[in-house]
C-alpha positions in Angstrom: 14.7 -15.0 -5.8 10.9 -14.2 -5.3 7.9 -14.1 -7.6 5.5 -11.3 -8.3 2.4 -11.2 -9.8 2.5 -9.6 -13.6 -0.2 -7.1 -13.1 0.8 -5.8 -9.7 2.8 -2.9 -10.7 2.9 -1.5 -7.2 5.5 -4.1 -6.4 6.8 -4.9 -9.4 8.2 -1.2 -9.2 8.9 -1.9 -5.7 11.2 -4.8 -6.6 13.0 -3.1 -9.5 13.7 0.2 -7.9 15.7 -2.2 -5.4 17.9 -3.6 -8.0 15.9 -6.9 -9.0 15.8 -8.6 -12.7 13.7 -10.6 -14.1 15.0 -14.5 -14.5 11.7 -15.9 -15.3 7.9 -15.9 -15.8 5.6 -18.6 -15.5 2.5 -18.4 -17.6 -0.8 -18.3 -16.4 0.5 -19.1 -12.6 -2.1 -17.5 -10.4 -5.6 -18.2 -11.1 -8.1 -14.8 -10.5 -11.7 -15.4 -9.0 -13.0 -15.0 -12.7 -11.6 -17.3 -14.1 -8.8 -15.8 -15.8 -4.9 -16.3 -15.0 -1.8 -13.8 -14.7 1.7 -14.9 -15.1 4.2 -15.0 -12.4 7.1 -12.8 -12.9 10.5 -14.4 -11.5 12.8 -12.0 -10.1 16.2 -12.0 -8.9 18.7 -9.5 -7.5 22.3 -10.1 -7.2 23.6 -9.1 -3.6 26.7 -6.5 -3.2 30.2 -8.0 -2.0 30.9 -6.5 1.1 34.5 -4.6 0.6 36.6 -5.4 3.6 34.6 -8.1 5.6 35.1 -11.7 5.7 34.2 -14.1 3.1 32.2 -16.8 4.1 31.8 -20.2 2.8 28.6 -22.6 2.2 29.7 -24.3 5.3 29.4 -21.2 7.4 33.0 -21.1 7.8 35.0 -18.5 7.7 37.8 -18.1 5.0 41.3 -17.1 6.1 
């Protein structure tokens, strides 16, 4: 997960074009020099299973 700011669109675009959703936005999060606020956007991306390799547990274990 990672935040982003609302109005930066550079890397909002960054973020989506590499497969990130957003979960979540948090209103007013960053405050601007002015006085003003933009929300947070939450973001999330889901990460590929990798066919063929080992799955690995919490523990750092591998699983037979």
């Amino acid at each position: 997960m990672l935040e982003v700011a609302a109005d930066n669109l550079a890397a909002r675009t960054l973020y989506y074009n590499a497969g990130y959703v957003q979960a979540g936005r948090r209103r007013d999060y960053y405050r601007l020099p002015d006085g003003s606020a933009v929300d947070a956007l939450i973001l999330h991306r889901t990460l590929p299973h990798r066919i063929g390799g080992p799955d690995v547990m919490l523990t750092g274990r591998q699983t037979p």
